[in-house]
C-alpha positions as CSV (number, residue, x, y, z in Angstrom):
1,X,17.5,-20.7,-4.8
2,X,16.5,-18.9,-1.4
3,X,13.1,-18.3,-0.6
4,X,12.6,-14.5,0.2
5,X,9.3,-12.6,1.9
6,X,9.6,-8.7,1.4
7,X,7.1,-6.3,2.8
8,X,7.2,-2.5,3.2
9,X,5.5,0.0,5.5
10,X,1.8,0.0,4.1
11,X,0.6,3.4,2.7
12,X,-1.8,5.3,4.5
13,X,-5.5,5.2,3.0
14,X,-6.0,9.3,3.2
15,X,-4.7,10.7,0.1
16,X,-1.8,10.0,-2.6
17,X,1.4,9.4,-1.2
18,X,4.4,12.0,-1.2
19,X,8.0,11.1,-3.0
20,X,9.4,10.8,0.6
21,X,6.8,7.6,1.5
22,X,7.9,6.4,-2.0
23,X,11.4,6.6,-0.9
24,X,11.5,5.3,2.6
25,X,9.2,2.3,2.1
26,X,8.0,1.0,-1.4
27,X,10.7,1.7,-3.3
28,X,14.0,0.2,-2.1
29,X,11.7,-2.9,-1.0
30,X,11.0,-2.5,-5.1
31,X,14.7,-2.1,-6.0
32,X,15.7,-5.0,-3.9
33,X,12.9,-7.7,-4.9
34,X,13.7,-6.9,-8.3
35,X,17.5,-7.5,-7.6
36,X,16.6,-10.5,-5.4
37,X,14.5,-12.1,-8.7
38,X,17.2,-10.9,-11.1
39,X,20.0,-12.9,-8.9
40,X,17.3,-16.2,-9.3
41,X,15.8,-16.4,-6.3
42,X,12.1,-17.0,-5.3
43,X,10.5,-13.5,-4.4
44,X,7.2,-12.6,-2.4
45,X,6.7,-8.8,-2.4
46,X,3.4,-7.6,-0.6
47,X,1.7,-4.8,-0.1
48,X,-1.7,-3.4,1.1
49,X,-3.5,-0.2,1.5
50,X,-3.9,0.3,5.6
51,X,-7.4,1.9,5.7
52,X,-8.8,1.8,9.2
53,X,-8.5,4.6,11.9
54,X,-9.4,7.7,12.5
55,X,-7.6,9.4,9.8
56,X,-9.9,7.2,6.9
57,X,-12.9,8.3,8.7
58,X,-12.1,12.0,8.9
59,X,-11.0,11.9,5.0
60,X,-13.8,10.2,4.0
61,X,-16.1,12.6,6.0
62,X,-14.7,15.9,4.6
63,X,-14.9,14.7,0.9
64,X,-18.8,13.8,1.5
65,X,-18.2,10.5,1.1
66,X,-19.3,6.7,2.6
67,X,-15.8,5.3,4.4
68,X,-16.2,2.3,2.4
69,X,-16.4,3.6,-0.9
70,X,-13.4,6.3,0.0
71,X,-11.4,3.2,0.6
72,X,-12.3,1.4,-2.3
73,X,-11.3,4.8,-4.2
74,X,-8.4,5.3,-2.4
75,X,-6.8,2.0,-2.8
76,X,-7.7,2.0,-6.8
77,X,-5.6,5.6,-6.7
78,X,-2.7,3.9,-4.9
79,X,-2.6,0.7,-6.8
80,X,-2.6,3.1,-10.0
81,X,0.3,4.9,-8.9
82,X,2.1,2.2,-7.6
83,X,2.0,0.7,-11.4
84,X,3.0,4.4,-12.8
85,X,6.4,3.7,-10.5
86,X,6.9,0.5,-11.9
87,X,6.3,-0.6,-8.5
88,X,6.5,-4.9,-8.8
89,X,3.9,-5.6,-5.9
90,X,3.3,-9.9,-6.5
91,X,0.1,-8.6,-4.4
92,X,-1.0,-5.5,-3.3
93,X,-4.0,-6.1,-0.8
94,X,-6.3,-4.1,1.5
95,X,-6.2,-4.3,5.3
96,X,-10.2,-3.6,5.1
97,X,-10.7,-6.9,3.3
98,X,-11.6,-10.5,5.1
99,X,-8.9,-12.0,5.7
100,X,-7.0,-9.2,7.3
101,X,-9.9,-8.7,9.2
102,X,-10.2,-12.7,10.4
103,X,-6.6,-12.8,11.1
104,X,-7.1,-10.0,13.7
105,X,-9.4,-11.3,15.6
106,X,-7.9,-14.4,15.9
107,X,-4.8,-12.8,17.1
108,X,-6.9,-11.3,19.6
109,X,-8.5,-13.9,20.8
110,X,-5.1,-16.3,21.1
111,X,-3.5,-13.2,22.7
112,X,-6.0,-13.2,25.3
113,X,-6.1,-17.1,26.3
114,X,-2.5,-15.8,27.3
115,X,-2.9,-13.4,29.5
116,X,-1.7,-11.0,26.9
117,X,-5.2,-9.1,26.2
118,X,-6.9,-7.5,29.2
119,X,-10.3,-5.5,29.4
120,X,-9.5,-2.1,31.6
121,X,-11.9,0.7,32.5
122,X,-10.0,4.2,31.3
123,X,-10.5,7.5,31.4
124,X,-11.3,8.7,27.6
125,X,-12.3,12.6,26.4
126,X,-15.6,12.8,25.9
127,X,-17.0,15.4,23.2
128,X,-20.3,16.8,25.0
129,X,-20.5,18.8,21.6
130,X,-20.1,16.0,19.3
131,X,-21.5,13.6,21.6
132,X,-19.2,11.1,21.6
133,X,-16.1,9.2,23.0
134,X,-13.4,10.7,20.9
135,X,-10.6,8.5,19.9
136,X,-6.5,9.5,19.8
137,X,-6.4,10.9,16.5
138,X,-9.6,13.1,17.1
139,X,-7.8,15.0,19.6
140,X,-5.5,17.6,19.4
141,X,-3.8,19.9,21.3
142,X,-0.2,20.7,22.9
143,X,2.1,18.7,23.7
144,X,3.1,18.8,27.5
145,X,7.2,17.7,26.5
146,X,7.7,19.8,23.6
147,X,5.0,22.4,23.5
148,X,3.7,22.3,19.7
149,X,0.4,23.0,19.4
150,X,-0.5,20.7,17.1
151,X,-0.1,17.5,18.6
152,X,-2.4,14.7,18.3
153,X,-3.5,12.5,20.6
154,X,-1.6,9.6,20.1
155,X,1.6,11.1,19.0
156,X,3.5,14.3,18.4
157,X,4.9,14.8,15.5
158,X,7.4,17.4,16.6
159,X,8.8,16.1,19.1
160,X,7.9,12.1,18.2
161,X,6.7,11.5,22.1
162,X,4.1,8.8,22.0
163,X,0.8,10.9,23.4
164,X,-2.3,9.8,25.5
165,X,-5.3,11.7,24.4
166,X,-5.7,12.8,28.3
167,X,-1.6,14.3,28.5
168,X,-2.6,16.9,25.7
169,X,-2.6,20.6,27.5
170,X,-5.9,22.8,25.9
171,X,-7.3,19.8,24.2
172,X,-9.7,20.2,21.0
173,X,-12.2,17.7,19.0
174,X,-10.5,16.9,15.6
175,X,-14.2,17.0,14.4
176,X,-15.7,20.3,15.3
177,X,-12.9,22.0,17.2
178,X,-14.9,21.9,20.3
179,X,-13.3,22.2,23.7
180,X,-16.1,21.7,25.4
181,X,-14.6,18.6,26.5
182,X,-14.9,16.6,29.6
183,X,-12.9,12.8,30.6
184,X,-15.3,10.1,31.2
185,X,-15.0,6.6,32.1
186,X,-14.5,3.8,29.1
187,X,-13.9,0.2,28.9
188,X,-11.4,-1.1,26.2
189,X,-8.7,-3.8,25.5
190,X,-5.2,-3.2,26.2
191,X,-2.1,-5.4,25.2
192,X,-0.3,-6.1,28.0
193,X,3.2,-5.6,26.7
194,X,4.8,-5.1,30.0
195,X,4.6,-8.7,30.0
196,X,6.6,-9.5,27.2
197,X,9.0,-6.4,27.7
198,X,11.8,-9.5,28.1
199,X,11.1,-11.2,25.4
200,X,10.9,-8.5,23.1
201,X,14.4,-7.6,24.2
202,X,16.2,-10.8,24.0
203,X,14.6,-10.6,20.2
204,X,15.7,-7.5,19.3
205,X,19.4,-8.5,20.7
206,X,19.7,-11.4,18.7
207,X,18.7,-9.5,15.3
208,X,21.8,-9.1,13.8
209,X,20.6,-7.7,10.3
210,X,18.8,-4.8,11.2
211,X,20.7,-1.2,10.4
212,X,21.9,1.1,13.8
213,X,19.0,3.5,13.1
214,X,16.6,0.3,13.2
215,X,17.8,-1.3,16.5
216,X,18.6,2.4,18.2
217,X,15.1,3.1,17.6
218,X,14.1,-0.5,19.5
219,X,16.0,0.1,22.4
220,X,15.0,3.3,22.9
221,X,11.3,2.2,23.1
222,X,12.5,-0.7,25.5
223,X,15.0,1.4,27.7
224,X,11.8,3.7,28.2
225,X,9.4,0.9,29.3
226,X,7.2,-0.8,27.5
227,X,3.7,0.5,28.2
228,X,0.5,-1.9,27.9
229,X,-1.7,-0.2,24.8
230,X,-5.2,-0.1,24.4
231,X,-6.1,-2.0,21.1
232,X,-9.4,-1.0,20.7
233,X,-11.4,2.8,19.7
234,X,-14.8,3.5,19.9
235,X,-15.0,3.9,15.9
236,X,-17.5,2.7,13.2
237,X,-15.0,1.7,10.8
238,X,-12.5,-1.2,11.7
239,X,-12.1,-4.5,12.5
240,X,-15.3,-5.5,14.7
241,X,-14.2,-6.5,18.1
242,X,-15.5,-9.9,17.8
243,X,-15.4,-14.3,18.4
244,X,-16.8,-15.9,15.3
245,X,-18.5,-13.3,14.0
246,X,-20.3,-12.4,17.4
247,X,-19.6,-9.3,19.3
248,X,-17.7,-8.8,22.1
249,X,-20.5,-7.6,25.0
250,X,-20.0,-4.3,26.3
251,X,-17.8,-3.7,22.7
252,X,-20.4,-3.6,20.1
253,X,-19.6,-0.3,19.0
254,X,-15.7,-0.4,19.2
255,X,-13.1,-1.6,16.7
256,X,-9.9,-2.6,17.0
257,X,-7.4,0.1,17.0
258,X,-5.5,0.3,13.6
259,X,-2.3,-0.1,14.9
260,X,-3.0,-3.7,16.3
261,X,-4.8,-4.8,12.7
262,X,-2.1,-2.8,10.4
263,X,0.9,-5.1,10.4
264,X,-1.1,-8.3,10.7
265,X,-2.5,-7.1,7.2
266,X,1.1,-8.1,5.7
267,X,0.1,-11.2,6.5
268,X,-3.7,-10.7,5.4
269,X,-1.8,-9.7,1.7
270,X,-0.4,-12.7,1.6
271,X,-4.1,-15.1,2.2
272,X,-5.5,-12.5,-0.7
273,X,-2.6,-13.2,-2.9
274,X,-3.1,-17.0,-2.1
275,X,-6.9,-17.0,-2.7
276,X,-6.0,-15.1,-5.9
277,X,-4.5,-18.1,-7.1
278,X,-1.1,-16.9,-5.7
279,X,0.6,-20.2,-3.9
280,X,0.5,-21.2,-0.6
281,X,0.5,-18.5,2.4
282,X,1.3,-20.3,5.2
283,X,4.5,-21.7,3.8
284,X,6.0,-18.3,3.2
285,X,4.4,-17.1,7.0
286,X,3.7,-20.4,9.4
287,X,7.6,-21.7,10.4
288,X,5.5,-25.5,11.0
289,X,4.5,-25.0,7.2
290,X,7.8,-24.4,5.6
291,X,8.3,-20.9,6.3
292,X,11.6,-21.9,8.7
293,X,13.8,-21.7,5.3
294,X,12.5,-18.0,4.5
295,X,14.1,-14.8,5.1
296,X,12.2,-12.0,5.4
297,X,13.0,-8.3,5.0
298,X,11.1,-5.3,6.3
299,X,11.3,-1.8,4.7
300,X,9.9,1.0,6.5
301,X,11.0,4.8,7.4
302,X,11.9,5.4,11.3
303,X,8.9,6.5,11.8
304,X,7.2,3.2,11.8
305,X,10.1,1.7,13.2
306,X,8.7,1.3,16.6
307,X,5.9,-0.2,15.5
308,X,7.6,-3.1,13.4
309,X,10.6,-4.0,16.1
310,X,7.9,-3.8,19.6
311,X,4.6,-3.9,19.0
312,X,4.1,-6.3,16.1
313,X,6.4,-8.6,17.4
314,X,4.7,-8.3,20.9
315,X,1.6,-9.8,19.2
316,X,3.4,-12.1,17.1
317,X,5.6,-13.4,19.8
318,X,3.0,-13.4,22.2
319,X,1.0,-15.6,20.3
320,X,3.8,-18.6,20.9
321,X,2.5,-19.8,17.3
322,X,4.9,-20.6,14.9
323,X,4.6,-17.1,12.9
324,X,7.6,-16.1,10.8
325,X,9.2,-13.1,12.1
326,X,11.4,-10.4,10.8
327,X,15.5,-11.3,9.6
328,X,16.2,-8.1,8.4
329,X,14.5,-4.7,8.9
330,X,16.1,-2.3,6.7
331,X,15.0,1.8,7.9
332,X,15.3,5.1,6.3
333,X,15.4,8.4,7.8
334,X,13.5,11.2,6.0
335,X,13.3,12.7,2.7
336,X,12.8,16.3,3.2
337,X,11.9,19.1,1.0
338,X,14.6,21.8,1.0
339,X,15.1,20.6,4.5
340,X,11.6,20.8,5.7
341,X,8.6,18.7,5.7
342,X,6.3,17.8,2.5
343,X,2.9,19.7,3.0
344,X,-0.1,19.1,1.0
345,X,-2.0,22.1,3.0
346,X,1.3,24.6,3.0
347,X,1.4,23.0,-1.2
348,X,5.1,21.9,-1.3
349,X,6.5,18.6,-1.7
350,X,5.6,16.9,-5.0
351,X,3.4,13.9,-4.6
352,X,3.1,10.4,-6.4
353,X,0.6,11.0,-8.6
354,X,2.0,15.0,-9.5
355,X,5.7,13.6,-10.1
356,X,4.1,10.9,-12.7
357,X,2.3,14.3,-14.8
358,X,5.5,16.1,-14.8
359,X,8.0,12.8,-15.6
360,X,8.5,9.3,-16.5
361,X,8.6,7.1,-13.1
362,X,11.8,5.8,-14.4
363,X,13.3,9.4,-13.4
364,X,12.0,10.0,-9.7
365,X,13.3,6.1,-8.9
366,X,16.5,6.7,-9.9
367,X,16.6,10.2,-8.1
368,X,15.4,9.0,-5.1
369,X,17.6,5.5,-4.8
370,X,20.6,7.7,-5.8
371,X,20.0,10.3,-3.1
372,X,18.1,7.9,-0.3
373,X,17.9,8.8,3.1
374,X,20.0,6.1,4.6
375,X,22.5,7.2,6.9
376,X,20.8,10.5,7.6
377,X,17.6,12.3,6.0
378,X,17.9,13.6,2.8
379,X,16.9,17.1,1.4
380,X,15.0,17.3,-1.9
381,X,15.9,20.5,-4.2
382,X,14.6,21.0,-7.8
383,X,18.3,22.2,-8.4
384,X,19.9,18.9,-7.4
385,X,17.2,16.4,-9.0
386,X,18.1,18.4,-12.1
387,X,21.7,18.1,-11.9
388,X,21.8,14.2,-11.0
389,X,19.2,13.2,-14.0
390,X,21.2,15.5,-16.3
391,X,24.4,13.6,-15.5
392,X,23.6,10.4,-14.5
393,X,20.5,9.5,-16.8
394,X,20.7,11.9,-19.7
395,X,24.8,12.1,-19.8
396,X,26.5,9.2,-19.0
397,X,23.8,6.6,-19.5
398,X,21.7,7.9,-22.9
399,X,24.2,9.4,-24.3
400,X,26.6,6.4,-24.0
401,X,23.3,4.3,-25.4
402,X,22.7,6.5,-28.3
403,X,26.4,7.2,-29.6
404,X,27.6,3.6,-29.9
405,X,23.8,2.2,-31.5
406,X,23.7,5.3,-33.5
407,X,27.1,4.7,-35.5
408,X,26.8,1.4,-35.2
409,X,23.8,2.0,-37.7
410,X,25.6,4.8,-39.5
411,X,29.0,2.5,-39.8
412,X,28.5,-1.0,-39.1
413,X,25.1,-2.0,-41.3
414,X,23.2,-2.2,-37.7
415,X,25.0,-5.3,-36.8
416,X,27.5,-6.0,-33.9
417,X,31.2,-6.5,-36.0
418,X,32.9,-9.8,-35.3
419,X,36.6,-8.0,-36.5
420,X,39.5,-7.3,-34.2
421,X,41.4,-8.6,-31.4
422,X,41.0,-6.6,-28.0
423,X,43.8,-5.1,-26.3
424,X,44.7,-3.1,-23.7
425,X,41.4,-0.9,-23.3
426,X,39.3,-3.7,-23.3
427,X,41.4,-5.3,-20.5
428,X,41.4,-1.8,-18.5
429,X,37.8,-1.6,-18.9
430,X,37.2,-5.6,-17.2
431,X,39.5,-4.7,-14.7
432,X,37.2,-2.0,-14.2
433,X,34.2,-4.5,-14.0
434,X,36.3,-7.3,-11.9
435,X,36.6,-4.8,-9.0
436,X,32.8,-3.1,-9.3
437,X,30.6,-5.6,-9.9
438,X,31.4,-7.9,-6.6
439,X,31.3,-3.9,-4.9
440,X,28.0,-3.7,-6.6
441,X,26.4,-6.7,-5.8
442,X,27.6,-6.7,-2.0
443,X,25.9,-3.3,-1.5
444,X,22.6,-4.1,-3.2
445,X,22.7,-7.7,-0.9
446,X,23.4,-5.5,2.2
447,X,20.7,-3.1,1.0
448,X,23.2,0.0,0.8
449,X,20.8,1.6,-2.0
450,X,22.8,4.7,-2.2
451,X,26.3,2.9,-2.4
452,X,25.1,0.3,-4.9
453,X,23.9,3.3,-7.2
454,X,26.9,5.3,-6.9
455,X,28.7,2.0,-8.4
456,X,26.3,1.7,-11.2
457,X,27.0,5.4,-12.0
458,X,30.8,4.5,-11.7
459,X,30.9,1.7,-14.1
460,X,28.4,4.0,-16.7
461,X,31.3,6.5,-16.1
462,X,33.9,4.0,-16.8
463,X,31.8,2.7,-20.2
464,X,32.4,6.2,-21.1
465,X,36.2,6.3,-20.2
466,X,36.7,3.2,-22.2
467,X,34.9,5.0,-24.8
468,X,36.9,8.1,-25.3
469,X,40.1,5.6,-24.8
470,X,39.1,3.3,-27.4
471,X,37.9,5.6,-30.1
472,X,36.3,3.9,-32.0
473,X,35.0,6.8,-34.5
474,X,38.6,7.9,-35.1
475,X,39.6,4.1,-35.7
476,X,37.5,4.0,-38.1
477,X,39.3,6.2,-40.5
478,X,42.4,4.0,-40.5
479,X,41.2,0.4,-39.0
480,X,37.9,-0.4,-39.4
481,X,38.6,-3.3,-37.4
482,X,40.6,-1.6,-35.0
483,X,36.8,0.4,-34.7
484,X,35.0,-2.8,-34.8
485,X,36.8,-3.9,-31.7
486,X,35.7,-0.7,-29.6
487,X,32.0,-0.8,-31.2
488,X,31.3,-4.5,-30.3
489,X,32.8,-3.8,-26.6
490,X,30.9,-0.9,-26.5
491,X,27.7,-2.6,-27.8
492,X,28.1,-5.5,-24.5
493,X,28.7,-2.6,-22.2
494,X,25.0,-1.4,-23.4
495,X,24.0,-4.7,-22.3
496,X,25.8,-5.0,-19.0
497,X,24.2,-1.5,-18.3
498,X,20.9,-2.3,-19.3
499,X,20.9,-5.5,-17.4
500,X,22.6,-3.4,-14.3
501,X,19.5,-0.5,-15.1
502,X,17.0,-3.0,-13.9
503,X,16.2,-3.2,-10.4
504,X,16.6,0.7,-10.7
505,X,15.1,2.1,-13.7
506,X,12.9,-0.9,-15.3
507,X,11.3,0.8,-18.0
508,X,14.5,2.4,-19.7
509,X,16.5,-0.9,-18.9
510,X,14.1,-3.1,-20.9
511,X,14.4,-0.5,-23.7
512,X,18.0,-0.8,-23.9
513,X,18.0,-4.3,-23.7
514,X,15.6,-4.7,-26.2
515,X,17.4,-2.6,-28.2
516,X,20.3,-5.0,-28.6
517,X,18.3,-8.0,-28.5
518,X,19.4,-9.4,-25.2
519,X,16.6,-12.2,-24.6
520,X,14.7,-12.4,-21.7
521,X,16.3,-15.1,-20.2
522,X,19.9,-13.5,-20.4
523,X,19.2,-10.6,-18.4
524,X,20.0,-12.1,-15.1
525,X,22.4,-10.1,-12.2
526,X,24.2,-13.8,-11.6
527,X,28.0,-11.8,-13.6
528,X,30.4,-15.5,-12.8
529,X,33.3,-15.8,-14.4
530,X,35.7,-13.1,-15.7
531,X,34.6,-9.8,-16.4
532,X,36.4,-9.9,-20.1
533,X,33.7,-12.8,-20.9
534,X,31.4,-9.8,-20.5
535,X,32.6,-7.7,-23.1
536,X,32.2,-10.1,-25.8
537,X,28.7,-11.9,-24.7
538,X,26.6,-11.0,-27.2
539,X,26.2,-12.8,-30.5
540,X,28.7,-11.2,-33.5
541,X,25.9,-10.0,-36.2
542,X,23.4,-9.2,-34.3
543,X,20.8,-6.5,-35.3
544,X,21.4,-3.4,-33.7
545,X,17.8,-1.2,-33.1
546,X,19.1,2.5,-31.8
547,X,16.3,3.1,-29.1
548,X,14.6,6.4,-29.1
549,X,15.9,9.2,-26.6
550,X,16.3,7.3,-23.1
551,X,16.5,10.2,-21.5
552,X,15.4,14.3,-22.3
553,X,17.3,16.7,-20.0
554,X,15.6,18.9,-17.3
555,X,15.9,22.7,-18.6
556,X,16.0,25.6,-16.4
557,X,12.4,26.4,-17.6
558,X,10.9,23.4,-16.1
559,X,12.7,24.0,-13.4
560,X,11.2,27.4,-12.6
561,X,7.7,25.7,-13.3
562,X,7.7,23.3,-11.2
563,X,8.6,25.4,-8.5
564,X,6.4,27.8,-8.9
565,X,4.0,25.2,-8.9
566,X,5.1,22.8,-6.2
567,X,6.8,24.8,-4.0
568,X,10.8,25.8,-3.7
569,X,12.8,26.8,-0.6
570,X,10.8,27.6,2.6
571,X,11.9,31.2,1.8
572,X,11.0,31.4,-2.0
């Protein structure tokens, strides 16, 4: 049994999250833990809510609201929808929370005794408006490289350049739109990842797990030059820049930049989870404490690839204690909407909480792990989400599930028939099963999410090949055992797809699995032996329950509604 640590990218505090942060972070590392658990292994899957920065205050501020009690609001939100996505978080924790917050500042302070943390004097933009220092995010303004007009202060998000406040061209304050602006003197903390520029590389060249779009992404950071970061903003909210609970002199009113506390909260999850009654953290973190026999695997969108493969290791690394670090680091590009970005101002793009009013969660997982943005991004349409649920979920899944439980009530007494020897089309359909299943298995352990789908749907679309061979409802006529032989094979393919639904769509596989009384401990992903034992796993005379309706199609109706509602084309 191997012992595996899965986080993903933590979602932003400010708002509900669209279907394109579902789909590049929470939900494959979802799909997989839940695969990972179903093979028999030992799973730790953590999350947190990453509240600090400027964009928490700013939220917080325009809905009239305390920071702290946003957060706590927030976070209930996200946790709620997390649950409404079937979303199997052992621990979903808060970066704002103590031990996040403890684990920080040590970090800082063990970063420092290296040479690794170093107080500078800057130059900062000063708000004579607003009367205060104003930090990355509350700048904006164009971007010198690319031009857009937009661009904030630490990044733009045209072009993807990282930004200094002070390279903007006809800077603004984020708070009032001021630009009555002026660049004072400032003294904060910068990590010195210059130093460890070497280090960093001979890391990253030695990961041989990580996807081309993760480690292009690394390299392109490092072939640029590191450049040493300032940790700290002169915020209010934040992790206090402080030893034991006393401040830093000179850094009383400055926190430390959310960027540098952000990915330590993974590990800040994990002492919440712990404390919770969870296990022990520091064997799934601390190499010294047992962690040397874990792998652990990263899901994050590109985005936040820089982040996870330079400047979280720089601090981890840096720290020469004996912190687990990253095996595999699994990216996604971008789930767009018709090809452009989701826009809660502009209203397009449909978001967590919006997809969960309109349809079961069960739906937009399967959509979204079907269609993931793996090799390149990926454009959402209404018109293709309609035509894969229709096909994969309401076709060839339900309606395989419903025609074989339904006449085995109408023909069989609701029991699965012991009668008739198989033949050819049973043998066809293993050999089916013999070649997908290993196919299946190896995609989902490489984390191909879209290829390991596309062999699910295969082997639903074989079930109903074998189906229309076997013809069982014609049999029946002539040789009800002749039928029986086709039901009962058809009834252990409801299983095998049921128990294959799982990592994908939870809520809809434990219905069908229920439905033909597979027990709880049978509904593993460990398929040894042939795949004809398969076909005849499940105990002769047992009660048959046809579930309700797995799946209701998506009319044309809807279709117009939602779009109307969430947004279509650019040009609709």
């Amino acid at each position: 049994m191997a012992r595996i640590l899965i986080t993903s990218a933590l979602p932003y505090i400010n708002g509900v999250k669209h279907l394109g942060n579902l789909a590049g972070s929470m939900l494959p590392a979802d799909v997989y833990a839940r695969f990972q658990r179903l093979r028999g292994h030992d799973v730790l899957y953590v999350c947190a809510t990453d509240e600090h920065g400027t964009p928490a205050e700013l939220a917080a501020d325009a809905a009239g609201m305390d920071v702290r009690a946003y957060c706590d609001e927030q976070h209930d939100i996200q946790k709620r929808s997390g649950e409404g996505f079937s979303l199997s978080y052992d621990y979903f924790g808060r970066t704002s929370n103590a031990p996040n917050i403890r684990l920080t500042q040590h970090f800082a302070d063990v970063l420092e005794a290296k040479g690794l943390i170093v107080e500078r004097v800057e130059e900062q933009v000063f708000s004579i408006d607003d009367d205060r220092f104003l930090p990355d995010r509350y700048v904006e303004g164009t971007c010198p490289h690319c031009g857009f007009e937009r661009a904030r202060g630490d990044q733009c998000d045209n072009c993807g350049r990282l930004l200094e406040p002070t390279d903007l061209k006809a800077p603004y304050s984020k708070i009032s739109g001021s630009k009555n602006l002026e660049v004072r003197e400032t003294k904060h903390l910068h990590l010195v990842q210059t130093k460890m520029e070497a280090r960093i590389r001979d890391w990253v060249d030695a990961a041989t797990e990580w996807p081309s779009l993760a480690k292009s992404i690394a390299y392109k950071w490092l072939d640029e030059g590191l450049r040493d970061r300032s940790i700290t903003r002169d915020l209010k909210w934040g992790v206090p820049v402080a030893h034991d609970g006393t401040p830093r002199p000179g850094f009383e009113t400055k926190v430390f930049y959310v960027w540098f506390d952000a990915p330590i909260g993974y590990i800040g999850a994990t002492v919440e989870w712990a404390e919770a009654g969870g296990g022990d953290w520091e064997s799934w973190w601390r190499t010294d404490k047992g962690a040397d026999d874990v792998t652990y695997v990263q899901f994050m969108g590109k985005d936040n690839v820089a982040f996870h493969t330079v400047s979280f290791p720089a601090t981890i690394l840096g720290s020469e204690e004996p912190w687990k670090t990253v095996d595999k680091l699994k990216a996604f590009n971008w789930l767009t909407w018709y090809g452009g970005k989701f826009s809660t101002s502009e209203k397009r793009g449909v978001f967590m909480d919006q997809a969960l009013d309109i349809l079961p969660g069960d739906y937009w997982r399967w959509y979204l792990t079907a269609n993931a943005p793996e090799g390149s991004d990926a454009a959402f349409t209404w018109e293709h989400f309609q035509g894969l649920i229709n096909s994969d979920l309401a076709n060839v899944l339900g309606n395989f599930v419903n025609r074989i439980t339904k006449y085995t009530a109408s023909k069989f007494d609701g029991q699965l028939p012991a009668a008739g020897t198989p033949g050819e089309n049973e043998a066809w359909m293993a050999a089916e099963l013999d070649q997908r299943l290993p196919a299946l298995v190896a995609n989902m352990e490489a984390m191909e999410f879209r290829k390991a789908a596309a062999e699910v749907r295969a082997i639903w679309a074989a079930g109903n090949e074998y189906l229309t061979k076997a013809e069982p409802w014609v049999k029946y006529k002539a040789d009800v055992d002749a039928a029986a032989v086709g039901v009962r094979t058809g009834l252990n393919l409801v299983a095998l797809f049921g128990i294959l639904a799982q990592p994908f769509i939870p809520v809809a596989a434990k219905k069908i699995l229920d439905a033909v009384g597979v027990p709880e401990d049978r509904r593993s992903w460990n398929f040894d032996g042939p795949a004809s034992d398969l076909l005849d796993a499940l105990p002769h005379g047992l009660a048959i329950t046809p579930p309700e309706v797995l799946f209701a199609k998506i009319e044309d109706a809807q279709l117009a509604e939602w779009s109307e509602r969430f947004g279509g084309a650019p040009d609709a």
